[in-house]
N, C-alpha and C positions, 0 to 999 in steps of 0.2 A: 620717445622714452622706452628703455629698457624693460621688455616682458616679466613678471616676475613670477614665481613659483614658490613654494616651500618645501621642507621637510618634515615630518611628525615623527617626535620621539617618542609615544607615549608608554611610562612606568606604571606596573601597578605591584601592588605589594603590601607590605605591612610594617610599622614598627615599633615591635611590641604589642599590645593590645588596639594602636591608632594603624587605620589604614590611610597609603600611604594620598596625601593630596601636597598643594604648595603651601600650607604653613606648618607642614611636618618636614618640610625637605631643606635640605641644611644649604648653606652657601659654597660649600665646596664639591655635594654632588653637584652645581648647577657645573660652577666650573669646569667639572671631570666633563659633562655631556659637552658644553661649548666646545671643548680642547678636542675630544673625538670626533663634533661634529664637522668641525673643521677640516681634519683628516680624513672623513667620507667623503666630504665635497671639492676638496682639492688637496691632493696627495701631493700634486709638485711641490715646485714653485708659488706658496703663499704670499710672496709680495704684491704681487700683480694681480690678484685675483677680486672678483667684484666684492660688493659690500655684503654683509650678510649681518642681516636684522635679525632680534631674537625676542620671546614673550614666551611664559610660562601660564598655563591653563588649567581649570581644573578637570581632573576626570580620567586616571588618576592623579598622573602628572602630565600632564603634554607640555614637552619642548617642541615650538615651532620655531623653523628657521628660514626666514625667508631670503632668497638668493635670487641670481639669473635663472630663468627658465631653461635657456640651454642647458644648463650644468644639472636642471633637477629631471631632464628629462635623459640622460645620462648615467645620472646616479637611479632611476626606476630598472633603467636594464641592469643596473648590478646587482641591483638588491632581487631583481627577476632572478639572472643566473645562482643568486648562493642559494637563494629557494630552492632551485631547482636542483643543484648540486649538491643541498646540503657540506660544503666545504670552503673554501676560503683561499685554496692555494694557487688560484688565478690570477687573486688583486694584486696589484702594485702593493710594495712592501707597507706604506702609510697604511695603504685604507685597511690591508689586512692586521695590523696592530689594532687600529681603533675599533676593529669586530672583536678581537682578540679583551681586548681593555672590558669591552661592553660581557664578555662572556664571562670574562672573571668578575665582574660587581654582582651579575647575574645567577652565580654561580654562589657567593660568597653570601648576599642577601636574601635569596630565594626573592629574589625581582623578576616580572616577565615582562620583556621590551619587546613592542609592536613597531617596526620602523617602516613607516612607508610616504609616499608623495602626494601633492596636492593634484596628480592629473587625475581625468576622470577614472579608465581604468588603470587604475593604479597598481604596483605589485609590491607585496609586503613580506618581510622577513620577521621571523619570531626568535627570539633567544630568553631563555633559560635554563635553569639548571638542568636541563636532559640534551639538552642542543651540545653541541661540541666544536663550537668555530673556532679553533685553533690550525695554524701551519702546521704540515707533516713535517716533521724533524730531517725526515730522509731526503729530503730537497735540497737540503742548507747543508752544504760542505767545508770545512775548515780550510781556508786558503792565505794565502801570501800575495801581500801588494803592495806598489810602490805608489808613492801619490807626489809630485810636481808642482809646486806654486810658492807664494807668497807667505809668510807665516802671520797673522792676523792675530792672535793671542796666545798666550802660555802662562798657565798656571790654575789656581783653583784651591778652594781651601783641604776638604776634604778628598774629593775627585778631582785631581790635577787632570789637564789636557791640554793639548795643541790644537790651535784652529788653523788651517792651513788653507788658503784660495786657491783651489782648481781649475784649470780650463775646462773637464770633461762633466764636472761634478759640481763645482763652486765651492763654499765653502766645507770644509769636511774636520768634523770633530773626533778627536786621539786619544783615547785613551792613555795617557805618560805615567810612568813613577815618579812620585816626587822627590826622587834621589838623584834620579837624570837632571830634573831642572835646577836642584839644588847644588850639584857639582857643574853642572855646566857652567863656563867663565864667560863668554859672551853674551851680549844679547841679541834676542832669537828673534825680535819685531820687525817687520816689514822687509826682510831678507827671504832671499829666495833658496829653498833646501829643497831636498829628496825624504821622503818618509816612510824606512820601509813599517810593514806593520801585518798585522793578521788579524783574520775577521772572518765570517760566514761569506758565502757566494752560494746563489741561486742555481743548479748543478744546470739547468734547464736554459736559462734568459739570461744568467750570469752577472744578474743582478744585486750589487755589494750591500750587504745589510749594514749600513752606516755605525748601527748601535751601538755592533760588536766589536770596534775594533782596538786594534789595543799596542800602542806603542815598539819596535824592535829595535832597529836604530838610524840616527840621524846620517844621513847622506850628503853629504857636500855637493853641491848641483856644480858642474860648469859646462855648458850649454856652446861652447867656445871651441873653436877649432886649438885639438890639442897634439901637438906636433911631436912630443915627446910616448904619450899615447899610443897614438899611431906608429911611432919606430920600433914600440914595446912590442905590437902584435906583427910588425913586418919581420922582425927577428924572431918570432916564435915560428914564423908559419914559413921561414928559412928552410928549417931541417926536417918540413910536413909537407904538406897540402902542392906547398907550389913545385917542389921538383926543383926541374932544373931550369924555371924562369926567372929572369931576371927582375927581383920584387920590387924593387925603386921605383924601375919602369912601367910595371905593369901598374903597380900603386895609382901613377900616376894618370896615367891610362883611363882606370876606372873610373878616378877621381873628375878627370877632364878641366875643367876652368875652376875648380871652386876655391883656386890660392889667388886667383884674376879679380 
């Protein structure tokens, strides 16, 4: 059987003249803690990841989350590092949102959250309103990207967007205007397109902050040996590059068997 470990989230606080236990605490801060804690413990890929049981305590609140011991003894060294660093722009972009989330409730309620592990010497991180876990701004640089796959969904009522299945990324959610989807005459399901689009990157790891990205335009993908293409840049690079070689031939050259 599977080791198991947990995580302690415990709040303390006030609201109003009641301080804060579990029959003052509402059904949607449990959710907001589930939603983040989830994002501490596994930032990837959430499908595949082990089960993770949960119960609320008194004193003042304690959210316990119990998980794989591997993953909680993983999650001790992070929460060691931001202690120690006081900062947050080392995490994978998940885990650093869901410190990010806890700072602004923290912030907003005059809450102070205790997070730390069931091992013995355990290490604990504090957040409230004087703590400051946010990403440096200066990290995250405006860039352009194209993204490759399948189209999985389009539309949305108020926030329209494309869901697009990536080999590098998987699925990856777009930002669109609903004037694009609305003139657009075909349908965009389960065809393969180009997406260009713009979003934050990680100046450092080059890692694309998924959240921000936001629609530019659609690409015709073809993937296909394109012969007409090809004679467009062989004729360009006539009266440049090549001189006085013969481009057909050399073309062909380069190319080696790939018309075989």
């Amino acid at each position: 059987m599977e080791k198991i470990g947990f995580i302690e989230i415990r709040i303390t606080g006030s609201k109003g003249n009641l301080d804060l236990s579990p029959d003052h605490y509402d059904i949607r801060e449990i959710i907001f803690i589930l939603e983040n804690a989830e994002k501490l413990l596994y930032p990837g890929d959430r499908k595949s990841r082990p089960t993770i049981s949960y119960k609320i305590e008194e004193g003042s609140v304690r959210h316990i989350l119990k998980t794989s011991i591997q993953h909680i003894i993983a999650f001790n060294a992070i929460i060691g590092q931001v202690n120690q660093v006081q900062n947050i722009d080392f995490l994978d972009l998940e885990t650093a949102r869901a410190f990010e989330n806890i700072q602004n409730i923290a912030t907003k309620h005059d809450y102070v959250f205790s997070i730390k592990t069931s091992l013995e010497h355990t290490n604990e991180v504090r957040v409230d309103k004087t703590t400051r876990y946010y990403r440096t701004e200066a990290i995250w640089a405006d860039a352009e990207f194209y993204f490759y796959g399948k189209v999985t969904n389009a539309g949305g009522k108020d926030r329209a967007n494309i869901h697009i299945l990536t080999e590098e990324l998987g699925t990856v959610r777009i930002e669109t205007p609903i004037r694009f989807l609305e003139q657009y005459s075909e349908n965009l399901l389960y065809k393969t397109f180009g997406i260009r689009a713009t979003g934050k990157q990680h100046i450092e790891t080059g890692e694309i902050d998924t959240s921000t990205l936001k629609f530019v335009e659609l690409v015709t993908y073809q993937p296909k040996y394109d012969e007409q293409y090809l004679k467009a840049l062989r004729d360009k690079a006539k009266t440049s590059w090549l001189g006085s070689l013969n481009p057909d031939a050399w073309l062909k050259e380069i190319r080696g068997g790939y018309e075989a």
